[in-house]
ZADRENZA-884741 format. One record per residue: residue number from 1; residue in three letters; x, y, z of N, C-alpha, C, CB in turn. Coordinates in steps of 0.05 Angstrom, whole numbers, plus 5000, padded with zeros to 4 digits. Glycine has a CB too. Example, Ala and Ser with C-alpha at 12.3 -4.5 7.8 and 13.67 -1.06 7.14 Angstrom:
! residues 2
{1,"ALA",{5264,4886,5156},{5246,4910,5156},{5264,4934,5156},{5226,4911,5181}}
{2,"SER",{5257,4955,5142},{5273,4979,5143},{5258,5001,5157},{5282,4988,5114}}
***
This chain:
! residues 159
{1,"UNK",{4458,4462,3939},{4449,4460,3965},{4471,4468,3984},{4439,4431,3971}}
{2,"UNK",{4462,4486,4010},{4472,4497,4025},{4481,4481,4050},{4458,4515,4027}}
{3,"UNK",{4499,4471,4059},{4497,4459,4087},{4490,4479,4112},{4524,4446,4094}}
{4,"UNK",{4472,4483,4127},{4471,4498,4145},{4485,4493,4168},{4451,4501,4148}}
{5,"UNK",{4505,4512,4178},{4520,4503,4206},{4510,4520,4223},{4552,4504,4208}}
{6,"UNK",{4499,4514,4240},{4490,4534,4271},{4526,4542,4277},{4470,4508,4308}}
{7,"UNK",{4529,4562,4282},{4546,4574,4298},{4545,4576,4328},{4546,4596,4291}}
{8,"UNK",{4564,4569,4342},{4558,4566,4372},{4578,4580,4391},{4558,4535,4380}}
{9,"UNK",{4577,4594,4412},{4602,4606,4422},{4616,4581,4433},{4599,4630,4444}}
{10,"UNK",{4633,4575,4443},{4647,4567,4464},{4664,4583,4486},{4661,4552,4452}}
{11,"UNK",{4655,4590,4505},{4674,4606,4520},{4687,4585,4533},{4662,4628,4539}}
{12,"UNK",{4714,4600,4532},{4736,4583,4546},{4743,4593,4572},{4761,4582,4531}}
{13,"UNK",{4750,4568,4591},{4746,4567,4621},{4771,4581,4625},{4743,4536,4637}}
{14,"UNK",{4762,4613,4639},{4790,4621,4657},{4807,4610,4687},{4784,4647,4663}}
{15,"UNK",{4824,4598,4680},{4839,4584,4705},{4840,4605,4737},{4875,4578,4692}}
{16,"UNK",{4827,4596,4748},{4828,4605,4771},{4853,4618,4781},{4820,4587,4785}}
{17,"UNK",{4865,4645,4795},{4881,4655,4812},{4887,4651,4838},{4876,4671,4812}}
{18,"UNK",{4900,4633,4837},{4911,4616,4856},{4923,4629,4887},{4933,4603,4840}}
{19,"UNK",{4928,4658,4886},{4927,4673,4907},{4906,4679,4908},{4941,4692,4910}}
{20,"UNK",{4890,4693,4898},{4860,4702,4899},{4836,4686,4913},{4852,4706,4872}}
{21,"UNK",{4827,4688,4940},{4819,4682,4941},{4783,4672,4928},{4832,4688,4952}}
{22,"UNK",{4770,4660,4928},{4742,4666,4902},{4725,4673,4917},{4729,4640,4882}}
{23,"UNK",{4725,4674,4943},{4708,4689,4961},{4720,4697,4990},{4683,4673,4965}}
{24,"UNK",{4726,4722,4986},{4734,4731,5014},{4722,4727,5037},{4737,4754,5014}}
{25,"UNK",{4705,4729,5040},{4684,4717,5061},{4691,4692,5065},{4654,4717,5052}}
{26,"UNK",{4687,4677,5058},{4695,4641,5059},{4725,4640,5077},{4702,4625,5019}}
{27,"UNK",{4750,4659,5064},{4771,4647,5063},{4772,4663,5100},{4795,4655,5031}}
{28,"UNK",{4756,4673,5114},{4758,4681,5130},{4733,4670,5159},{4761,4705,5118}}
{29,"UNK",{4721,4653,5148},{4702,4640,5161},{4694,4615,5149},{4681,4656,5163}}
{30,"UNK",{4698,4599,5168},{4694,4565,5167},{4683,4560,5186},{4717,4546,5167}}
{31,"UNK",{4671,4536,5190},{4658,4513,5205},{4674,4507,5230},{4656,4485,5187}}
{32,"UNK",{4701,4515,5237},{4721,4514,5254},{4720,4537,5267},{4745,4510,5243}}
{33,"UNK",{4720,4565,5255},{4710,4593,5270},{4721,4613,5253},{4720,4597,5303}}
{34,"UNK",{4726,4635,5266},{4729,4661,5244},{4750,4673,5250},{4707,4683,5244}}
{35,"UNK",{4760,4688,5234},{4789,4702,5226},{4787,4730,5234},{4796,4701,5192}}
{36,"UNK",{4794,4746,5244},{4787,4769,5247},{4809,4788,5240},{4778,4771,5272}}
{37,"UNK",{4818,4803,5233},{4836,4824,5216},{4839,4846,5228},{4826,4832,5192}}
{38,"UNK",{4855,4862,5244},{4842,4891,5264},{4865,4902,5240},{4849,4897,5312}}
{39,"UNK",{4860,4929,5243},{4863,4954,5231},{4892,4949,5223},{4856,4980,5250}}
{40,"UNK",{4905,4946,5252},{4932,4952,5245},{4950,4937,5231},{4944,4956,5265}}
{41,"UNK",{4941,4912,5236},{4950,4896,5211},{4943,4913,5187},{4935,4865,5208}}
{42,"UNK",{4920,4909,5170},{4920,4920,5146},{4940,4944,5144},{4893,4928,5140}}
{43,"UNK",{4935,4964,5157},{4952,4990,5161},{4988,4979,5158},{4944,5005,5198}}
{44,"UNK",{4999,4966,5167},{5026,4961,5176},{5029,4954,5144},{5034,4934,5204}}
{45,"UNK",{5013,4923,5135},{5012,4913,5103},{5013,4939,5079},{4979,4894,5099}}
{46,"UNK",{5000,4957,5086},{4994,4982,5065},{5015,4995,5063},{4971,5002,5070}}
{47,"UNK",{5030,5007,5092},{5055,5024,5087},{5068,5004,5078},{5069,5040,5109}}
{48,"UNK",{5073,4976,5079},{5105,4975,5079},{5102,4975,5040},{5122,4939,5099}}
{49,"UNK",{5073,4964,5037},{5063,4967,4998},{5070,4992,4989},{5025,4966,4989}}
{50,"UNK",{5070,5013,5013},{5067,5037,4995},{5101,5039,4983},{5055,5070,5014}}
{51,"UNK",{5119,5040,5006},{5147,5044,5003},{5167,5021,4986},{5156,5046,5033}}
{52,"UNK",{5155,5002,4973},{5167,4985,4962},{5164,4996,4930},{5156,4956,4970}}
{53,"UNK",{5145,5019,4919},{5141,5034,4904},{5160,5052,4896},{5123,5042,4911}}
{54,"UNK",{5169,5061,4873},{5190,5068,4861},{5182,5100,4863},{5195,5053,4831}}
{55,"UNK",{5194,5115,4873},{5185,5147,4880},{5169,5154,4896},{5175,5159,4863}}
{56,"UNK",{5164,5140,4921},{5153,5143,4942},{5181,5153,4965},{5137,5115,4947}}
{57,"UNK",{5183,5174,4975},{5205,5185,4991},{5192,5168,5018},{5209,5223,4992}}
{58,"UNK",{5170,5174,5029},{5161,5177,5056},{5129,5172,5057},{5168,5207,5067}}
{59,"UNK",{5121,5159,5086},{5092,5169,5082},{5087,5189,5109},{5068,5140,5082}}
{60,"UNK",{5066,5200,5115},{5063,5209,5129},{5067,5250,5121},{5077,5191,5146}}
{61,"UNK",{5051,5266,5139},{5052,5298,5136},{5079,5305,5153},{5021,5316,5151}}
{62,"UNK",{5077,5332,5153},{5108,5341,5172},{5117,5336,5193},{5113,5364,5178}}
{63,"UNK",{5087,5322,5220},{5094,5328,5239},{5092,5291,5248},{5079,5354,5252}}
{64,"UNK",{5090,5274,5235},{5077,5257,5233},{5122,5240,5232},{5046,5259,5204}}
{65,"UNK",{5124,5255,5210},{5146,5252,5190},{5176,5254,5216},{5143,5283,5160}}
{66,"UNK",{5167,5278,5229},{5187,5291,5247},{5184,5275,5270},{5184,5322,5254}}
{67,"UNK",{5163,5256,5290},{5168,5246,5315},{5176,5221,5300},{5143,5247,5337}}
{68,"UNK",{5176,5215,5281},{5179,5182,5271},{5214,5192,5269},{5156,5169,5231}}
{69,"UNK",{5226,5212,5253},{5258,5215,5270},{5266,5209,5286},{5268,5230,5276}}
{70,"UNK",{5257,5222,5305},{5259,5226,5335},{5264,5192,5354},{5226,5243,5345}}
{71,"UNK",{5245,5181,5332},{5236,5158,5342},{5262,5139,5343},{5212,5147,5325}}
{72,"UNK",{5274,5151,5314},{5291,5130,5304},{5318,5125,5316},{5294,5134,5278}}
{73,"UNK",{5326,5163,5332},{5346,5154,5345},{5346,5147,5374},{5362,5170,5341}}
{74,"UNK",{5325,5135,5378},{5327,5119,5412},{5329,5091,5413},{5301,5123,5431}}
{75,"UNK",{5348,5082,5418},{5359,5066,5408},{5338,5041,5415},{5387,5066,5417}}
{76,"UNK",{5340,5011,5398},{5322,5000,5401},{5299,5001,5390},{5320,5001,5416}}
{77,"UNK",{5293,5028,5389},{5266,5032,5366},{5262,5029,5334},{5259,5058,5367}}
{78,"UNK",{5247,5030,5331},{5232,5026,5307},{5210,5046,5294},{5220,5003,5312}}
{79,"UNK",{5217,5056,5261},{5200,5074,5246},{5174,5052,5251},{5210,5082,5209}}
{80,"UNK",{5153,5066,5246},{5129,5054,5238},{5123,5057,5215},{5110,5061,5249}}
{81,"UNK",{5117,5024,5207},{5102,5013,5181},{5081,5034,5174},{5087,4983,5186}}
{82,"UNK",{5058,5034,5201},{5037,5050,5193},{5036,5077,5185},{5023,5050,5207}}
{83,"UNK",{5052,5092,5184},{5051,5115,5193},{5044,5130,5172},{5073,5122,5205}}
{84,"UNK",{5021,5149,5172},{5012,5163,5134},{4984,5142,5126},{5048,5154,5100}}
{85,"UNK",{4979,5122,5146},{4961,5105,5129},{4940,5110,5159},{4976,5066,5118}}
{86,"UNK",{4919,5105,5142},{4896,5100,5164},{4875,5079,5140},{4877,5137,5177}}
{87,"UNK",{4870,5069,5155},{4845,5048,5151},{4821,5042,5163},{4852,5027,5152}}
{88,"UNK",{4803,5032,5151},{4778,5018,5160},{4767,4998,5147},{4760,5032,5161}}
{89,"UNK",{4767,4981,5172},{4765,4951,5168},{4736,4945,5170},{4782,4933,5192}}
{90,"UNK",{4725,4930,5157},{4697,4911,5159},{4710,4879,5164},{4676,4912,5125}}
{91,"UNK",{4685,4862,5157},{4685,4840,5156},{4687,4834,5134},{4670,4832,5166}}
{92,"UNK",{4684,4843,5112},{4702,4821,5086},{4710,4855,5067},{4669,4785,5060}}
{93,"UNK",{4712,4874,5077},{4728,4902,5059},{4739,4914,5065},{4720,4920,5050}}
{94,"UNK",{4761,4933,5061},{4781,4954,5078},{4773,4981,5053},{4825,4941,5081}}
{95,"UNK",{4787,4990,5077},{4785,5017,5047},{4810,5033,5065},{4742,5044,5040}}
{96,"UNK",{4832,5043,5046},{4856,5060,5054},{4855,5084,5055},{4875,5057,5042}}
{97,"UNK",{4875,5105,5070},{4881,5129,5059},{4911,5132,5071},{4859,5152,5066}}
{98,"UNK",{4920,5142,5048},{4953,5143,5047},{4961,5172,5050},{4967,5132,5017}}
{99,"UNK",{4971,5185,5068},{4991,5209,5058},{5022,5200,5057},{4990,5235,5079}}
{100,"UNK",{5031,5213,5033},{5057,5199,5018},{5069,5224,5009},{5049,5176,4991}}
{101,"UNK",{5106,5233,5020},{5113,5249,5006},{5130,5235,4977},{5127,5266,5025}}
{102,"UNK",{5129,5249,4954},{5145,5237,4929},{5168,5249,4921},{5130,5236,4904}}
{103,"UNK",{5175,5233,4907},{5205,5243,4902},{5203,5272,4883},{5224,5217,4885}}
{104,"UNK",{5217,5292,4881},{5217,5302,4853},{5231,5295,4829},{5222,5324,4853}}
{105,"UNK",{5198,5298,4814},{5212,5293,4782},{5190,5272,4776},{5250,5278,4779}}
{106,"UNK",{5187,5248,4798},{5169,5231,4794},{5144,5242,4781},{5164,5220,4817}}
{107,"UNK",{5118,5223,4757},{5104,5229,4754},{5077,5228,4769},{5109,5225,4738}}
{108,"UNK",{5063,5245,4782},{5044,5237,4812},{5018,5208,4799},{5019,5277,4825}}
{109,"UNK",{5014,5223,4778},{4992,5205,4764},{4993,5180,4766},{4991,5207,4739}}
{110,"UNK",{5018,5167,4746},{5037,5149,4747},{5047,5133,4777},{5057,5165,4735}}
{111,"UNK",{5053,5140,4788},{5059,5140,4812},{5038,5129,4824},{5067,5163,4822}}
{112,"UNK",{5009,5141,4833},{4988,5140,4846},{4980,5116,4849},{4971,5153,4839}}
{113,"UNK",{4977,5111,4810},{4967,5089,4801},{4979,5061,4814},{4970,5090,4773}}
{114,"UNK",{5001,5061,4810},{5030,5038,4821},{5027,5037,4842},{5062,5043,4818}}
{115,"UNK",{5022,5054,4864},{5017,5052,4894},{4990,5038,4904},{5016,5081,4906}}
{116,"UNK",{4965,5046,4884},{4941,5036,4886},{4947,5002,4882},{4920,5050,4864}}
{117,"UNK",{4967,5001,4857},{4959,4967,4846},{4972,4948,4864},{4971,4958,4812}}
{118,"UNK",{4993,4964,4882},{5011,4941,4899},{4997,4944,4931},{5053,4950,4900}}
{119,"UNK",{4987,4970,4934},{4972,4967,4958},{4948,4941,4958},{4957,4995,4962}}
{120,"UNK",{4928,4948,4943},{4904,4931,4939},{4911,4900,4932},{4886,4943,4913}}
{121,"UNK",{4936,4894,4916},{4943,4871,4914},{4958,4854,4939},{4957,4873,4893}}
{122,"UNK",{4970,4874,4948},{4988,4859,4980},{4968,4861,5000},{5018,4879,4995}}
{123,"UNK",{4951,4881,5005},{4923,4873,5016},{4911,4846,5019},{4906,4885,5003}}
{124,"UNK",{4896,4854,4995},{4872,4823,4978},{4885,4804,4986},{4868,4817,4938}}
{125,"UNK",{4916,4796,4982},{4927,4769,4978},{4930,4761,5008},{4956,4769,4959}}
{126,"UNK",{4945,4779,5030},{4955,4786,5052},{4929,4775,5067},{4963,4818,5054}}
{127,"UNK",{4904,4789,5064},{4880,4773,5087},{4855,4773,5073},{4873,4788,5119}}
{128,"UNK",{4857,4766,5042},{4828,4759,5037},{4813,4775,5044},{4819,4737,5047}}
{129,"UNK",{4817,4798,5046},{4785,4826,5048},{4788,4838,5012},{4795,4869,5082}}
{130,"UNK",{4771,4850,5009},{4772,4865,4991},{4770,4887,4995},{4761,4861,4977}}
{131,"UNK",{4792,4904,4976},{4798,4933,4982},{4781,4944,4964},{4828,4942,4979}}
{132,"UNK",{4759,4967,4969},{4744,4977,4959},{4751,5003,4957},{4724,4972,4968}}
{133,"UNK",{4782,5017,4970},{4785,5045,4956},{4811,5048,4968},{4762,5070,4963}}
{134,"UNK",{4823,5068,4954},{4866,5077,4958},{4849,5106,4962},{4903,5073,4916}}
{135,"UNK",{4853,5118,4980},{4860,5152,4976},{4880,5152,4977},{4853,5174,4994}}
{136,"UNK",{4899,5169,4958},{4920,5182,4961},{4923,5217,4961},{4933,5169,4942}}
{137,"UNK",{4944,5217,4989},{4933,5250,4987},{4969,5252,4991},{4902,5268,5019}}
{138,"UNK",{4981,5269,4967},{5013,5278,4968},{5014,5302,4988},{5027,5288,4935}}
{139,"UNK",{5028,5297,5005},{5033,5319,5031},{5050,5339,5024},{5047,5307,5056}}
{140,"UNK",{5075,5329,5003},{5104,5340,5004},{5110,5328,4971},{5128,5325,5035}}
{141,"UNK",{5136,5348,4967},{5150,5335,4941},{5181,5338,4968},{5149,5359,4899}}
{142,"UNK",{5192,5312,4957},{5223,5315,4969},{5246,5317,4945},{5230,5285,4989}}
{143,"UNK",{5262,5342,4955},{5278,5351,4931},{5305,5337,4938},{5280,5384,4927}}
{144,"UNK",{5319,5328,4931},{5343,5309,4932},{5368,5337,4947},{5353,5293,4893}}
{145,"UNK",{5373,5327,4968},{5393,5347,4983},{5378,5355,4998},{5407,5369,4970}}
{146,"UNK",{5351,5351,5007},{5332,5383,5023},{5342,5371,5054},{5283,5386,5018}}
{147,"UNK",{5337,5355,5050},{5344,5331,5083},{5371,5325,5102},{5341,5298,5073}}
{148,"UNK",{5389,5337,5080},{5420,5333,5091},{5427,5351,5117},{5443,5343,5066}}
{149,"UNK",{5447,5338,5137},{5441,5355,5154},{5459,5382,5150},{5442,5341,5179}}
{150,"UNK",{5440,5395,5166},{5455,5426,5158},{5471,5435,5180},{5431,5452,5152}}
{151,"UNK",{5481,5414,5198},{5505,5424,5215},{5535,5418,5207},{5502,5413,5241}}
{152,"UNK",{5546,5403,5185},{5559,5398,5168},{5573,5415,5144},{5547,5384,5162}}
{153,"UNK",{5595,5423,5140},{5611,5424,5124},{5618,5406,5109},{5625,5431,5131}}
{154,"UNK",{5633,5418,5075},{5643,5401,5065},{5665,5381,5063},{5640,5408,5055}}
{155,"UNK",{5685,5383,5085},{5706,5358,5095},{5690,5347,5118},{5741,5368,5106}}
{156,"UNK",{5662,5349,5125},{5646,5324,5144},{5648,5339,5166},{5660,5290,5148}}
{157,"UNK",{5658,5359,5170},{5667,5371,5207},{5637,5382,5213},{5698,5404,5211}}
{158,"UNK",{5641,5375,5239},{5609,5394,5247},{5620,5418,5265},{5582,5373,5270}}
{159,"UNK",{5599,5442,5255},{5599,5465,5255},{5602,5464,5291},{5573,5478,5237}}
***
């Protein structure tokens, strides 16, 4: 005689993500009132994700790239976070687009991917929307030396 045992699954309980919020919607509207998120926040959050990325030179196209210089030597000022990023905000989704120059040598693929996972993650965590898309569009490769200034000799004297 056979003992018959029913077989049964048990799925086991995944512990909740404790940054994550479990509903973005919620973590942005209560009984107290609502949260609202404008663009530039998200935008400011995305560049500074993009550049904390390992082969990311810059964001932004040439001309974008060149007044943000300009910018830098008046004194008091400040590069912009945003700059290369544009966004659009809803009420509980964003969706990005990055122009990013890379280093050479870096792999773009590779790269893309790593920019997508720290953008969407410093996002999500940052204000509870959910990021529903990364464009990434590479403007430039930056070749190590292209940037140095070219009024310079080699004992430092300027021309």
């Amino acid at each position: 005689m056979t003992n018959a045992v029913s077989a049964t699954t048990v799925k086991a309980a995944t512990p909740p993500n404790p940054t994550a919020p479990s509903n973005p919607a919620a973590a942005l509207t209560s009984p107290q009132g609502t949260t609202t998120i404008t663009d530039v926040v998200v935008q400011k959050i995305a560049g500074l994700a993009t550049h904390e990325v390992s082969g990311v030179y810059a964001l932004g196209g040439g001309a974008a790239r060149a007044f943000n210089a300009l910018r830098e030597r008046i004194p008091g000022a400040t590069a912009s976070a945003g700059q290369g990023v544009a966004v659009e905000v809803g009420e509980r989704q964003a969706a990005i687009d990055l122009q990013i120059v890379v280093e050479y040598g870096v792999s773009i693929a590779d790269l893309a991917r790593s920019v997508r996972r720290n953008v969407i993650g410093a996002v999500e965590k940052m204000t509870g929307l959910e990021v529903v898309e990364v464009n990434i569009a590479i403007s430039d490769v930056h070749i190590l030396g292209e940037d140095e200034d070219e009024t310079t000799v080699d004992g430092g004297r300027v021309l």
